[in-house]
C-alpha positions in Angstrom: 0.0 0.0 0.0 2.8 2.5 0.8 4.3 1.3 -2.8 1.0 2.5 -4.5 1.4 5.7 -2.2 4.0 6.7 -3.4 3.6 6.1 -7.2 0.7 7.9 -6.7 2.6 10.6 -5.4 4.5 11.1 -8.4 1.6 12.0 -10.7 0.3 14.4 -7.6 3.8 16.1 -8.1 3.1 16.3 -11.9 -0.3 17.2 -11.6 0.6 20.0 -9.2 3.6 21.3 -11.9 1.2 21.1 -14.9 -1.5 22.9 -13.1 0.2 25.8 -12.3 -1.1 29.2 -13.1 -4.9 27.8 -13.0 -7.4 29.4 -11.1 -7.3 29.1 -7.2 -9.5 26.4 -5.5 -11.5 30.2 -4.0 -11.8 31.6 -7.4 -13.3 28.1 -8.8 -15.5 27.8 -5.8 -16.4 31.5 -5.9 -18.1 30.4 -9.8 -21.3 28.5 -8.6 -22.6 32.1 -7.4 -22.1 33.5 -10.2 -24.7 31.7 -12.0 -28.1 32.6 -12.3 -31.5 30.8 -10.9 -32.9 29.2 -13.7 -36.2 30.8 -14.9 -38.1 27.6 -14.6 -39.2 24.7 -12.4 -37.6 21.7 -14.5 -34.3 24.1 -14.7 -34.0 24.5 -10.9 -34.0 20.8 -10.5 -31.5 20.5 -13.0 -29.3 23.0 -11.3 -29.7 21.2 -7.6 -28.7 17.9 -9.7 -26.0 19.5 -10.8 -24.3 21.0 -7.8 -25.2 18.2 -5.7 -22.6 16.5 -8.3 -20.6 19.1 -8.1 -20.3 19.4 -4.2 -19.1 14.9 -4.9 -16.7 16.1 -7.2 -14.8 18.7 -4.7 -15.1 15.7 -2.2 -13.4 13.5 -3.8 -10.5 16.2 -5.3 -10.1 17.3 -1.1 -9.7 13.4 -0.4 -7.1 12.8 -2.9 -5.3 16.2 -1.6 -5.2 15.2 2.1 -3.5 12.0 0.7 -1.0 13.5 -0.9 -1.0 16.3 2.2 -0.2 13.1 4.5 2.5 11.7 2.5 4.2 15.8 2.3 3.6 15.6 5.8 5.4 12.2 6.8 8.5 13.2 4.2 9.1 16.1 6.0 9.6 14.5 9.4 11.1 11.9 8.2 13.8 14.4 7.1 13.7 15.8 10.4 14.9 13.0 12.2 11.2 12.0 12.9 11.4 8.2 14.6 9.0 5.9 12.0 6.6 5.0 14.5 5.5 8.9 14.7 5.7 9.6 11.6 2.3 11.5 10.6 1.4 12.8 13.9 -0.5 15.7 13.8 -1.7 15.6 10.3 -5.3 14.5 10.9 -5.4 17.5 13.3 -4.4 19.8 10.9 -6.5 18.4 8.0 -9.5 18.5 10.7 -8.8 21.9 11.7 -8.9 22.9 7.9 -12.2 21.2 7.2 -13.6 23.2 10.3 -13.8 19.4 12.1 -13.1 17.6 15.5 -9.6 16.1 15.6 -11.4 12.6 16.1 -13.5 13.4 12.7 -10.4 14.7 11.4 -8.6 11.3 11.7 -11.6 9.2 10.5 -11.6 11.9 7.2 -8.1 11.0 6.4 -8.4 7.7 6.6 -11.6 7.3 4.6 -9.6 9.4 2.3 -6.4 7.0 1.9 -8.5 3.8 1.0 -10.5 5.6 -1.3 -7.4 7.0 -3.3 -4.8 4.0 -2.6 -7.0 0.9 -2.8 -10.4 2.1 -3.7 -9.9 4.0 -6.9 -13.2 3.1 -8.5 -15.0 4.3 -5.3 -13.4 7.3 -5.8 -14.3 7.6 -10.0 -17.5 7.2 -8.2 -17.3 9.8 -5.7 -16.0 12.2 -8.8 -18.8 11.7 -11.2 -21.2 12.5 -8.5 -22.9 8.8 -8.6 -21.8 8.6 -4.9 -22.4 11.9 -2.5 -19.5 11.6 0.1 -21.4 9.9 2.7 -22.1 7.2 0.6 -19.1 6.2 0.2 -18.0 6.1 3.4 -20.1 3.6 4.2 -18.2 1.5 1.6 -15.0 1.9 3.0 -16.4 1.4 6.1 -17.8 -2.0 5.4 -14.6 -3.3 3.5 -12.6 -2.3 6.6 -12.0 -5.6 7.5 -10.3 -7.2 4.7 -7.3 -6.8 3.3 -5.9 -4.3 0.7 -6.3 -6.8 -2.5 -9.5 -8.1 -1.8 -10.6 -4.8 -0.4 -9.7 -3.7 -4.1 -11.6 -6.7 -5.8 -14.9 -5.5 -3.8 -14.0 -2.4 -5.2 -13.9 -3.4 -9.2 -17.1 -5.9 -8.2 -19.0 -3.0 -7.3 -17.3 -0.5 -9.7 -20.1 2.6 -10.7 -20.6 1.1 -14.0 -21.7 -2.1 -13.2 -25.2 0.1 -11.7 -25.6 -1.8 -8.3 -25.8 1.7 -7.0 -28.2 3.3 -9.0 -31.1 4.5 -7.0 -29.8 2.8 -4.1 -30.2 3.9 -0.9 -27.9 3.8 2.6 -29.7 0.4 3.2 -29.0 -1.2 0.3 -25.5 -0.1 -0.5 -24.8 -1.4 3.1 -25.9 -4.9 2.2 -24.7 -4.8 -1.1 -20.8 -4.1 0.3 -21.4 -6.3 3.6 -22.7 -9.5 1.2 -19.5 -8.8 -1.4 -17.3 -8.6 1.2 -18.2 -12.0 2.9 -18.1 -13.7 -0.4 -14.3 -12.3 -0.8 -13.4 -13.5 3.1 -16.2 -14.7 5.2 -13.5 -15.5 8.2 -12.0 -11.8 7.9 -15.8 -10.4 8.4 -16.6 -13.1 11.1 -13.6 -12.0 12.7 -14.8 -8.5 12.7 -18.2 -9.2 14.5 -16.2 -10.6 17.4 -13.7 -7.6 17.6 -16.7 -5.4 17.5 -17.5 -7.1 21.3 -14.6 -5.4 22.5 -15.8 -1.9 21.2 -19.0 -2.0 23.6 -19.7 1.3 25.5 -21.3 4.3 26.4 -21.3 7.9 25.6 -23.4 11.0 26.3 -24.8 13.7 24.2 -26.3 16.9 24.5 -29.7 17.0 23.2 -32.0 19.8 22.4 -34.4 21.1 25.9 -32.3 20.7 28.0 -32.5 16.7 27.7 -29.3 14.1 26.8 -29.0 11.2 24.9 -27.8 8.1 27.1 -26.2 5.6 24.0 -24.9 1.8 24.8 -23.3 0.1 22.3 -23.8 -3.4 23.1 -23.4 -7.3 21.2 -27.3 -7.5 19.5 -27.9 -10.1 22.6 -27.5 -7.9 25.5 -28.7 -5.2 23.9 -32.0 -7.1 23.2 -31.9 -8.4 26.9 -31.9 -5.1 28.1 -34.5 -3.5 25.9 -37.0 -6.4 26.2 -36.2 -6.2 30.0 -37.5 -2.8 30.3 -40.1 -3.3 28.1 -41.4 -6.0 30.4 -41.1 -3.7 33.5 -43.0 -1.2 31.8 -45.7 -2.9 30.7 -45.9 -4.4 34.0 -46.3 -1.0 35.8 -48.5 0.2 33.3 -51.2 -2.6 33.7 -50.8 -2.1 37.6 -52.1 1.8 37.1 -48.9 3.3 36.8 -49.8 6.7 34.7 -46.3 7.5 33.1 -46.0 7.1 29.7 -44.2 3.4 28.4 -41.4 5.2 27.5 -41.4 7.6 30.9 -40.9 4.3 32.9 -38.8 2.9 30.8 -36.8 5.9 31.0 -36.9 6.0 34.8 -36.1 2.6 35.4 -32.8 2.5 33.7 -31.5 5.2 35.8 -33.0 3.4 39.2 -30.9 0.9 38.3 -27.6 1.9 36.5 -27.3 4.6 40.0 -28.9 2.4 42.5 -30.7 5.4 43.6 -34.4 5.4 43.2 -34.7 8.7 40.9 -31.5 9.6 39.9 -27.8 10.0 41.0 -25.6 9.8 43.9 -21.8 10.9 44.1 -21.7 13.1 41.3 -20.8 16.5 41.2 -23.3 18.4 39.1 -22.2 22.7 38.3 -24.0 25.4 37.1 -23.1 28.9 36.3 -25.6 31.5 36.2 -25.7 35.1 36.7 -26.6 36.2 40.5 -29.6 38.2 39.4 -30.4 34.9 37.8 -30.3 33.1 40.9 -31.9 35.3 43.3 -34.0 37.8 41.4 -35.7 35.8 38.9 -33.3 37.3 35.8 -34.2 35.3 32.6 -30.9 34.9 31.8 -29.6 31.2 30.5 -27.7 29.6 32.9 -24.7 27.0 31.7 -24.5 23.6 33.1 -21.3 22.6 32.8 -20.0 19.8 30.4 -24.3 20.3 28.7 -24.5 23.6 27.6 -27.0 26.3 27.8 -29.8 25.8 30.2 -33.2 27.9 31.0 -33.2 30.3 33.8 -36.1 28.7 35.1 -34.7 25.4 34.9 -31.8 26.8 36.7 -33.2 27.7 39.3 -35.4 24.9 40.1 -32.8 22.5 40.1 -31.0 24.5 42.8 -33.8 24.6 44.9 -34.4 20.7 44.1 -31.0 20.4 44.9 -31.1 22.1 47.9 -34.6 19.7 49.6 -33.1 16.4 48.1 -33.7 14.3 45.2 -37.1 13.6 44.4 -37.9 9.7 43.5 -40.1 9.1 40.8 -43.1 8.2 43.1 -42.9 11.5 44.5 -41.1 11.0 47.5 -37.9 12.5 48.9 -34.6 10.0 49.6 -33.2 10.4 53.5 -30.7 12.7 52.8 -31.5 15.5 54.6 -28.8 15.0 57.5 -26.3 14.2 54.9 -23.4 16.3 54.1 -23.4 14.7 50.6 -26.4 16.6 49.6 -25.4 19.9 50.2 -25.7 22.3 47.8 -22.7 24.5 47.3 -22.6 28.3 46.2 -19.4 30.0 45.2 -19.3 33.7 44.0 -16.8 34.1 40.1 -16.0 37.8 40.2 -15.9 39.1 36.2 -13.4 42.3 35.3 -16.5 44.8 34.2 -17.4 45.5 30.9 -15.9 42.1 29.2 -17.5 40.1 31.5 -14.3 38.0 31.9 -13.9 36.0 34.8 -11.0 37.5 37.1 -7.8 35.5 37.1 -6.2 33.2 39.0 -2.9 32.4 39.4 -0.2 30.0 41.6 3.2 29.5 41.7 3.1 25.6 41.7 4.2 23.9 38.4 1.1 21.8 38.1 -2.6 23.3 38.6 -4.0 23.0 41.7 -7.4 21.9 42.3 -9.0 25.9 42.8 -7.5 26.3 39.2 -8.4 23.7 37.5 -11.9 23.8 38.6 -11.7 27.6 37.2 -10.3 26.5 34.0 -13.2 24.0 33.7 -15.7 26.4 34.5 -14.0 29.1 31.9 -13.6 26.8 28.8 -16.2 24.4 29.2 -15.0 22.1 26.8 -12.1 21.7 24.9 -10.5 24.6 23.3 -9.1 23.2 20.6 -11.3 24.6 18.2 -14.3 22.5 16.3 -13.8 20.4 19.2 -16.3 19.6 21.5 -14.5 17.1 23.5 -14.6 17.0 27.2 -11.7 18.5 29.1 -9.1 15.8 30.3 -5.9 17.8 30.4 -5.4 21.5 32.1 -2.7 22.7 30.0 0.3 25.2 30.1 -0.4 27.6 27.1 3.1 28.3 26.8 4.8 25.3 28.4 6.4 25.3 31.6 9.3 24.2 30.2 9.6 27.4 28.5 9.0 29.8 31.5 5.1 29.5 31.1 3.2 30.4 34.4 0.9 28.3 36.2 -2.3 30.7 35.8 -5.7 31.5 34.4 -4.1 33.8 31.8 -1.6 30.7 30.6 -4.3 27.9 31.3 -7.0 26.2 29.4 -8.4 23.0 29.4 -8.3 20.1 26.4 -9.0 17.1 25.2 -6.3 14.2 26.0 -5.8 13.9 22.2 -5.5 17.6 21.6 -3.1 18.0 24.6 -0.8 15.3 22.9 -0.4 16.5 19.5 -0.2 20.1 20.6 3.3 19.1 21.6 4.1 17.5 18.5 6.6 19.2 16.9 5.6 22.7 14.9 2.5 23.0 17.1 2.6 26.1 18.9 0.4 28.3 21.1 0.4 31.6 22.6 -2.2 33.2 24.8 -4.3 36.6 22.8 -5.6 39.4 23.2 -9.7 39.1 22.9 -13.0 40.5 25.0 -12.6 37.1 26.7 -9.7 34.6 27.1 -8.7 33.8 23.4 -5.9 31.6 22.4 -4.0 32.1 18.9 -2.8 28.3 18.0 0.0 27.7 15.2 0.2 24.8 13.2 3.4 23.6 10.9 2.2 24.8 8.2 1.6 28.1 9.4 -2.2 28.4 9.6 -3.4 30.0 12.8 -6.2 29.3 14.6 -7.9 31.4 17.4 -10.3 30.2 20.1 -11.7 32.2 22.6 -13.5 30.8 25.9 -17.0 30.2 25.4 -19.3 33.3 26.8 -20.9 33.3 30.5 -24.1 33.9 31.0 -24.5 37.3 30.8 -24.6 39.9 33.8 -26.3 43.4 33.2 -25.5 45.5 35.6 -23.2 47.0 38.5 -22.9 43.5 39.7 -20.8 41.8 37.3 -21.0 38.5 39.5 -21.7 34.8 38.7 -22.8 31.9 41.2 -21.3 28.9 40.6 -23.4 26.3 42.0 -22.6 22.2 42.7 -24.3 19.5 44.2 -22.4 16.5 44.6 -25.3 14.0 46.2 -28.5 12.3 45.8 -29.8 16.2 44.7 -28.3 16.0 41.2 -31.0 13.1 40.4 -33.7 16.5 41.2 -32.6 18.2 38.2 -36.0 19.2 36.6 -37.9 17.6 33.6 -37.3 20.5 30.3 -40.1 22.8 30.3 
């Protein structure tokens, strides 16, 4: 594969000589607005047809340029002395901070785009001519992950474009179509992908929208089954017994009882909000931020403080014994913001790593990751400038990042510097020479003399009270 890599690297290198003094990837993109609406129905549809190919076409050109990007990329390092085993580090960051991406996106981009240009070419004609849109084929790289490069390539020519098993097909049927080609090429290679997949199982959390989150297990089809038809049956029971929740309500409910233990929700977990102090006390409308979420309702806000504060409610109405126990207070702590910016006022210390009262600032400040397009949570609270080159151990220097991003901000021609900015902002340097600035996400905001925040936790039974959306 790294053979065919590199031949293909040669005609990049001609291509890119014989090319020169054509328009600029702007000017040809800036084309498309140039043209006028067509005057008629059957002409608009045309037009849609067309740039729908058109917007394949550019896919497929950007995957073939991050290929030969990658390969630039590793014969530069490997010039610099880069040890083999590292060689390409940091390229799907910059290739996902181009594409305006997560690093993790970033990584699966790249490598959707070197098996589409180094063993999938006819995927890739594909992909050009606008018979596949980008996603599409994805999903056959994805499915031909598990075998190897040639017969990856013979599932490749037995599903070439002009053979028209995908014309009209949908995400359904190009799934099976791939999945059955690719067990007729080596049925032990996909059987042996089913049981790696066990080892993948687990669970995440997203935001979703009122102030709700989606709970996702990835499970073997079994368990997953056991667990669905096990709440189903629970359901159903409570529901024939009077129970006036919705199927779905208990459902809901009863996987929580049981994944915490806690009828109603969860213990031993440290819940924060930030909201403005007029907020708080005075009924402000507001948004509060619930850290690690995201925007919240004032009303919300406020309730689940005051929930927080009595103890969790279970779901039959009635209050857990926790009254008497110090793991259901409810904490308060005042963030002081410099007035008119509504910046939070810094912190600093004079150890070399961050101590607890800093960190917990720096999570409250950048909320997620700062990397930016990425969302990630914040693993890592990070020396701007590195302590190894005289940075300080404060706000100003700090932020918080992703494990990943933390890592290959140190690979070499990474750099970062702290900037100036109405809030914290960070200007961050990549090898090539792009910068990129992020700036801390925006408190709620405070209107007024009072430029003051509440920063409020609950790390008990209370965080199980936070209030249904609406």
């Amino acid at each position: 594969m790294e053979t065919f890599g590199e031949a293909a690297a040669v005609d990049w290198d001609r291509e890119v000589c014989s090319v020169a003094g054509v328009p600029s990837v702007a000017g040809v993109l800036g084309m498309p607005g140039s043209v006028p609406v067509a005057p008629d129905a059957r002409g608009m549809i045309d037009q849609i047809r067309e740039l729908e190919d058109a917007k394949s076409a550019l896919a497929a050109r950007q995957a073939l340029i991050e290929v030969a990007f990658d390969l630039a990329r590793r014969r530069e390092q490997a010039a610099a002395g880069v040890p083999a085993h590292e060689l390409g580090a940091g390229v799907a960051a910059e290739i996902a901070l181009a594409r305006r991406e997560s690093p993790a996106r970033g990584g699966r981009l790249l490598g959707l785009a070197k098996a589409l240009v180094t063993e999938m070419p006819r995927t890739l004609a594909a992909l050009a001519s606008g018979q596949l849109n980008e996603w599409r084929a994805t999903l056959v790289v994805k499915e031909t992950a598990c075998l190897s490069a040639g017969d990856r390539c013979a599932v490749d020519e037995e599903l070439a474009a002009d053979t028209g098993i995908f014309d009209g097909a949908g995400d359904r049927a190009i799934i099976s179509a791939v999945r059955a080609a690719a067990y007729r090429r080596d049925p032990r290679s996909v059987a042996k992908r089913a049981a790696h997949a066990v080892t993948e199982r687990t669970v995440s959390l997203r935001p979703a929208p009122d102030t709700m989150t989606y709970l996702t297990a990835l499970l073997p089809v079994a368990q997953g089954v056991a667990v669905y038809a096990a709440l189903t049956r629970d359901a159903e029971t409570l529901r024939s017994s009077g129970d006036e929740r919705s199927k779905g309500q208990i459902m809901a409910d009863t996987l929580v009882e049981r994944v915490t233990g806690t009828p109603g929700g969860i213990s031993s977990i440290e819940v924060q909000l930030v909201m403005t102090d007029r907020t708080l006390f005075q009924g402000d409308t507001e948004p509060a931020r619930l850290t690690g979420y995201g925007i919240v309702p004032a009303e919300w806000a406020r309730k689940a403080v005051l929930e927080g504060t009595r103890g969790a409610t279970k779901t039959n109405g009635s209050t857990p014994d926790v009254a008497n126990s110090r793991e259901s207070a409810t904490y308060l702590r005042r963030l002081y913001t410099a007035p008119g910016t509504g910046e939070l006022v810094a912190m600093d210390s004079k150890a070399r790593l961050f101590p607890p009262g800093l960190r917990r600032f720096l999570q409250v400040r950048d909320d997620t990751c700062r990397t930016p397009y990425c969302d990630a949570p914040i693993r890592h609270h990070d020396h701007i400038i590195p302590r190894h080159n005289d940075g300080p151990t404060t706000a100003a220097n700090g932020q918080g990042l992703c494990e990943a991003c933390n890592h290959t901000k140190e690979t070499p021609g990474w750099t970062a510097k702290p900037a100036a900015g109405i809030r914290h902002s960070v200007v961050l340097r990549t090898p090539t020479g792009r910068t990129y600035r992020s700036m801390a996400p925006p408190l709620p905001r405070n209107i007024g003399a009072n430029n003051g925040w509440a920063e409020v936790t609950w790390p008990q039974h209370a965080s199980a009270a936070l209030p249904p959306a609406g």
